[in-house]
C-alpha angles and dihedrals in degrees: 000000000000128000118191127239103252091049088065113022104024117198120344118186111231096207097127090049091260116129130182125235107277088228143021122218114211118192113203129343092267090066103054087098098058098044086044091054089047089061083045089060096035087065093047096045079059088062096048096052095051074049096060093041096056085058108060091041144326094223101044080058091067096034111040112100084221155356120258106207132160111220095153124108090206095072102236123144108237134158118227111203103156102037146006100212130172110209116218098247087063097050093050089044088053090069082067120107106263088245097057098033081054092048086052092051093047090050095054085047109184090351113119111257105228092043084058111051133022131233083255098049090046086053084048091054093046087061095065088062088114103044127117098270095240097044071050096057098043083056090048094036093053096041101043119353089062095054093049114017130058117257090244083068099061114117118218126167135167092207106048090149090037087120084247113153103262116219127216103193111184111193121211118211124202096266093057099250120117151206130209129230137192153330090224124171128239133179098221128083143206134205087241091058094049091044099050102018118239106275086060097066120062107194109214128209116192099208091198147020106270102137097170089056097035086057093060088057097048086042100050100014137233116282120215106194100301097352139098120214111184126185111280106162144337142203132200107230094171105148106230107286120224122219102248098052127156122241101246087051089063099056084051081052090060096042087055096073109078130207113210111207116195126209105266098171151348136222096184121112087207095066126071122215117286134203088269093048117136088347118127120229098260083052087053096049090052098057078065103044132332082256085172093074090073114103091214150078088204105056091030096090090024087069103044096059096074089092090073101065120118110251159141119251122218113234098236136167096212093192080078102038121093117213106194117169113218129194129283122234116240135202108260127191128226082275087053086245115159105255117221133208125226095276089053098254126128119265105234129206089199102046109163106351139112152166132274125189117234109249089049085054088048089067091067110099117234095234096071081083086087117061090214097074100061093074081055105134083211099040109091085045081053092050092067096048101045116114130219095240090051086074084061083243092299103115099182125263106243133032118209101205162149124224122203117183136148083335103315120129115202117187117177139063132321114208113195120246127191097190093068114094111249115288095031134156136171134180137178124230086248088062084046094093089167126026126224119253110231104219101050121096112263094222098067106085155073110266125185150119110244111193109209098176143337141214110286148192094266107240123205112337123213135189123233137204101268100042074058087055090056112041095043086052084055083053106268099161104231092239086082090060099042094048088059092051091051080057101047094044092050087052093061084038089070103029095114097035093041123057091203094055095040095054097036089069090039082054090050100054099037093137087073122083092235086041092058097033092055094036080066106036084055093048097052089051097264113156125261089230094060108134095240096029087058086050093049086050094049089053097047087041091048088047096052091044090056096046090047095054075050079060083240090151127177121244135177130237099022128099142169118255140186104242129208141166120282111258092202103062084218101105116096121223092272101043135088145186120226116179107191125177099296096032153280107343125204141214136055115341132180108228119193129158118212119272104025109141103176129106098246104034092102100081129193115220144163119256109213136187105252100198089185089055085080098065093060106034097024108199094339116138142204116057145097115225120210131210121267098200138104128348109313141047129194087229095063096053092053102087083305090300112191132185096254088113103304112156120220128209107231121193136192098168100141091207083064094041088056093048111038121104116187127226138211110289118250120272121188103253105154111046125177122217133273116253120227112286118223123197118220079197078081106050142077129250087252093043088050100056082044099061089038086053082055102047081052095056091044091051085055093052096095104241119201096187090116115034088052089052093050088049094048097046088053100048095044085048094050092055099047078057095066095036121101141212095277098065086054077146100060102039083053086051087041081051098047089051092044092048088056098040089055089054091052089040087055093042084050094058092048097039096104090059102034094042084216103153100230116201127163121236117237095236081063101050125099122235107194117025127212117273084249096066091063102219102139140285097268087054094036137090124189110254133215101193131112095268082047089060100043088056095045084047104060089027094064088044119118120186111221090212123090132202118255119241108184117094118222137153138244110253090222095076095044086112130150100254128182111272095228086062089057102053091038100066090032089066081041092054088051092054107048089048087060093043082049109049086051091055094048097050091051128104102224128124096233105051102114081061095049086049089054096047094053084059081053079057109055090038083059096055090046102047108014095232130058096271143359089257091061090030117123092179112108114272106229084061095056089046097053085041084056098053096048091058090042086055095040087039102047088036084062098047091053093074096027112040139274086272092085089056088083095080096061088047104046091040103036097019098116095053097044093048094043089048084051100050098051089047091049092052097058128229101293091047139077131201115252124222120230121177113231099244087058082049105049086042097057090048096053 
């Protein structure tokens, strides 16, 4: 059956080059819908594309020989030129759920969708609309992944409807074609993705460096079946690259910068509108932040990128929340003169931070305070149901945040502040980032209050190289250092012979799995010589050794805190506030901010009791507070620090105390020249894309400013370290290059923002680099400076103990068990080896957490619940279950390693340590529970 082309589709002016098929072939009578809804389509995909073209420019419409499009699945860059078709396997797959038409697309790759699969098949793969997603994904993988995509691409989850963030990834190849990948799951979460929901944003990786093909798809966007993804943002999340770098290193330097594209539009019948719906990309950006208010090219995506931090979001009714902006306060000299930096802009004591009332802080949970808990699948879902009562009345002291509201966008710190009335917020003109525009609708954005991190108990506290620098250069003798590293070497001497050193190092790496796991095996009596234990120890012994040949020593009294502006005005220039777990403290401290590299960016002060502190932060806890008087601060001259969430170390070692000698602060002296500034006020939106598109191409360009500076910096500095008194010439002409190197170093940081262009001069530039910095023999000269001697000194360490190798089980659980138990987790052992094994050997970014959430698997199926603690089941049954898995566990691992040990220890951990411990205590004893932070701080 054939139906012309004027029956169905009637007259279509041809005025933009695209013409229909003359004919349509219909198969059988069951089909006509469908072809009807593709005309349909085919008519709507006409207006999409004069859409896209009014966009790019009125005049290119009536002018341009022809329309690029890209209308294919299979992600590769064509030009049509003759006709703008849908084929009909496009049109049945479109009633899928986004999730599985986008895991279809990722498993054909670069294969051509309709050569791939047939109008039937397409109507095969419809019916599983319904289906459970990962019975879903087995019938996809073996039709189709395994036929075009490596076996380490397949994506398999447990938890598909968990609620996790899903992730579309496109990556684009050289020659400007593409491939799509995911979704794949991810416990963080962005204000874009809330805003939008996941399926909306498309993150896009450029794999190399193919700048005239990549321009066509940020020009004309990427199309996922019906829809149209076009570029929205991007940030640059390169690691810092060091100069010798391999090649293949540097195509992994370009994939590292993500574009974020964002849904524009829709052709399918099966989507409603959504908030992005028939609005243009400058439209989008506004519903975040009224981004066009910026005066330059530089700070525009900067700042909007801001919408891309990892964070928690306060759950907040606005409509009862007050915003008020309160003064910033200035430098000011003796004549009470404003005082100006270089650039001409005033110098702020309060520089990012603001005030919170109390009952707002008090939103925030608790359990922000470990960082692990930010990558929670449930946590956001616990943060709104967290009650006040439930922090025990202690909201934390600073608020690390973004603020997003009528168009406003707030990045910096929020003190709390009890004298403010409920519902109160209050920002300073150096938090606005980007500014509201007047005459825009305030009920056309965004709003909300994203927490990326809050004041916190300090853990551990290390030393690094250049903190060493720095304080050998004030006069610190090098015995100090290397008497910490004697004691940090004999405790990993002893860590498999003496529980207290053992624990002390499993205390003090609790945030790994093997720090937590033998933290609690120790604590519930287990023996030193168990087979896994001794596995969790080698690794946290290998670890420390590795941080301390870094010269990441560890060193007493000294922690890292969150600083902001004190709210009192009482504190004079040289004193500080530092508010630690049982209160403010007094007396001389050592204040330095990562990653000051001057000579005099370690500063002693005095910390002072502030009584009139209370009033405003009641009994919260964790912060240093800076002066807000005169004409200096001891911030600023730390590297500009500022209060939008810098952390400060803070150090009361009285060795250090009696050794230090301070030197004078850092003052700019070498500036390098502003770039010219361009105002996308001035252009227009094509021209803005345009120069966007740019900026993107410039952040993928790998830029060693930086890292050579550091280099430099360090190895100039290593060598004025080993230089006397008479050679008083050559240390001034080490001190001149080092000044200079720290003010390119500071440009460097601030270059994305600045879009100064930063370059080292030769003349600054090291040629051989000390032994310690590891960069090869034939760069490299041997050092004999402090951070030389440190190296050579745990190099050269060699611990006595060896691990066991023998496996062998504790008597206590050689106990009689029912035999079901034991074939039951013995098929489930077998199981998860083969899950695992399949998790391990994929590509994709999350599979650590993947591998964590199939040990959420197999706890549940032992105690019916997350954990023993939150178990109902009876307990003797989750005992004997334990001890099956302990027996089928530790059978497998003596013919294949102590590796395998781990899974009778991460699943089952809690109830074997927990039998043990009661066994271990005797019958007129009982355990006693300690929580890790009393812990960590008794052994430290």
């Amino acid at each position: 059956m054939v139906v012309p082309k004027s029956e169905l589709l009637g007259s279509e002016p041809a005025e933009i080059g695209i013409s229909a098929p003359t004919c349509i072939p219909i198969p059988n009578h069951e089909h006509v819908l469908e072809l009807l809804l593709a005309t349909v389509l085919w008519h709507h995909s006409l207006k999409s594309i004069r859409s896209q073209l009014s966009f790019e420019d009125e005049t290119q419409e009536k002018t341009s020989p022809c329309v690029r499009s890209q209308l294919s699945l299979t992600g590769q860059h064509r030009e049509i030129t003759q006709s703008a078709t849908i084929s009909q396997q496009l049109m049945i797959l479109s009633k899928l759920e986004y999730r599985q038409l986008f895991l279809v697309l990722s498993y054909i790759r670069r294969q051509k969708l309709e050569a791939i699969i047939t109008p039937d098949g397409a109507r095969d793969i419809s019916s599983m609309k319904g289906i459970p997603m990962d019975v879903f994904e087995k019938e996809i993988w073996n039709k189709y992944g395994q036929r075009f995509c490596d076996k380490a691409d397949r994506i398999q989850y447990l938890d598909w409807d968990s609620g996790k963030t899903h992730i579309y990834y496109c990556h684009v190849c050289q020659d400007g074609g593409y491939y799509f990948k995911g979704p794949i799951l991810n416990n963080t979460r962005t204000h874009l993705q809330r805003s939008l929901g996941d399926d909306n944003i498309l993150i896009v990786k450029f794999l190399e460096d193919g700048a005239a093909l990549t321009g066509n798809i940020v020009k004309e966007g990427i199309h996922v079946g019906l829809r149209r993804y076009q570029f929205f943002v991007f940030k640059d999340e390169r690691i810092k690259v060091k100069k010798k770098q391999m090649e293949k290193e540097k195509k992994a330097i370009y994939s590292a910068v993500k574009c974020y594209f964002v849904r524009i539009d829709s052709i399918s019948p099966y989507e409603e509108d959504y908030v992005l719906s028939r609005k243009t990309i400058s439209e989008a950006r506004r519903l975040f932040m009224h981004i066009h208010t910026l005066s330059t090219i530089e700070k525009y995506m900067a700042r909007f990128a801001l919408i891309l931090s990892k964070t928690i979001k306060l759950d907040l009714n606005f409509a009862a929340v007050t915003i008020e902006t309160i003064e910033d306060i200035p430098f000011q000299d003796e004549n009470g003169s404003i005082v100006y930096d270089e650039d001409g802009k005033p110098i702020l004591h309060t520089d990012g931070t603001g005030f919170i009332s109390e009952d707002l802080a008090m939103k925030c949970p608790k359990d922000f305070t470990t960082a692990k808990y930010i990558t929670n699948n449930n946590f956001e879902i616990t943060c709104h149901k967290r009650e006040a009562e439930e922090r025990n009345k202690e909201p934390p002291l600073l608020m690390q945040c973004r603020l997003f509201h009528d168009g406003v966008a707030v990045k910096g710190t929020l003190l709390i502040n009890k004298k403010l009335k409920p519902g109160t917020i209050q920002v300073r003109p150096s938090m606005i980032k980007v500014d509201k525009d007047p005459t825009l609708p305030n009920n056309e954005t965004f709003n909300s209050l994203e927490i990326v991190a809050i004041s916190h108990r300090p853990g551990r506290n290390n030393l690094s190289k250049y903190l060493i620098s720095l304080l050998s250069y004030g006069g610190v003798p090098r015995q100090f250092f290397l008497d910490l590293l004697t004691n940090a070497l004999d405790e990993t001497r002893h860590v498999f012979s003496n529980k207290r050193a053992a624990l002390r190092v499993a205390s003090n790496n609790d945030g790994l799995d093997f720090g937590f796991m033998a933290q609690r095996m120790i604590s519930s009596g287990i023996p030193l010589n168990e087979p896994y234990l001794q596995l969790c120890l080698s690794n946290l012994e290998s670890g420390e050794r590795t941080k301390l040949k870094e010269a990441r020593i560890p060193v007493g009294d000294s922690f890292y805190l969150m600083g902001t502006a004190d709210p009192t005005g009482l504190l004079n220039n040289d004193e500080v506030c530092v508010i630690l777990a049982n209160g403010q403290v007094s007396g001389k401290v050592l204040v330095y901010r990562n990653p000051g590299m001057h000579f005099g960016d370690i500063h002693i002060m005095e910390a002072v009791y502030v009584n009139e502190m209370e009033a405003f932060i009641g009994d919260a806890k964790y912060g240093i507070f800076f002066s807000t008087k005169g004409c200096q601060s001891a911030a600023y001259e730390m590297a500009t620090g500022d209060f939008d969430g810098d952390m400060y170390w803070v150090s009361r070692n009285t060795e250090l105390l009696k050794y230090f000698k301070s030197n004078e602060s850092w003052s700019r002296v070498y500036s390098i020249p502003d770039s010219e500034k361009r105002n996308p006020q001035k252009l227009s939106d094509l021209e803005l894309e345009h120069e966007l598109f740019q900026l993107l191409l410039q952040a993928r360009r790998p830029s060693f400013g930086m890292s050579t500076a550091a280099d430099s910096w360090l190895t100039f500095m290593d060598r004025l370290l080993t230089l006397g008194d008479d050679r008083a010439t050559e240390k001034d002409s080490l001190k001149r290059k080092i000044i200079q190197l720290i003010d390119i170093y500071y440009d460097a940081l601030d270059a994305p923002k600045s879009g100064k262009k930063v370059e080292v001069p030769n003349e600054l530039r090291a040629e051989k680099f000390p032994h310690h910095m590891e960069k090869g023999v034939d760069f490299s000269y041997h050092s004999s400076s402090i951070l030389g001697q440190i190296y050579d000194r745990v190099k050269a360490f060699k611990n006595e103990s060896e691990l066991t190798k023998e496996i062998w089980k504790l008597p206590c659980f050689d106990t009689p068990i029912p035999e079901t138990y034991i074939t039951n987790w013995k098929d489930r052992y077998e199981n998860y080896r083969k899950e695992m094994t399949q998790i391990l050997q994929s590509s994709y970014e999350s599979k650590n957490d993947a591998a964590a959430d199939l040990i959420k698997k197999y706890k549940q199926l032992l105690y019916d619940a997350p954990d023993m603690e939150e178990s109902a089941k009876d307990t003797e049954v989750i005992y004997k279950e334990a001890i099956a898995i302990y027996h089928v566990t530790y059978d497998y691992a003596t013919s294949h390693g102590v590796e395998k040990c781990s899974f009778a220890w991460r699943v089952a951990g809690s109830a074997l340590c927990n039998l043990y411990a009661w066994s271990f205590a005797g019958p007129r004893r009982k355990p006693l529970t300690i929580s890790q932070s009393v812990l960590r701080e008794l052994l430290n």
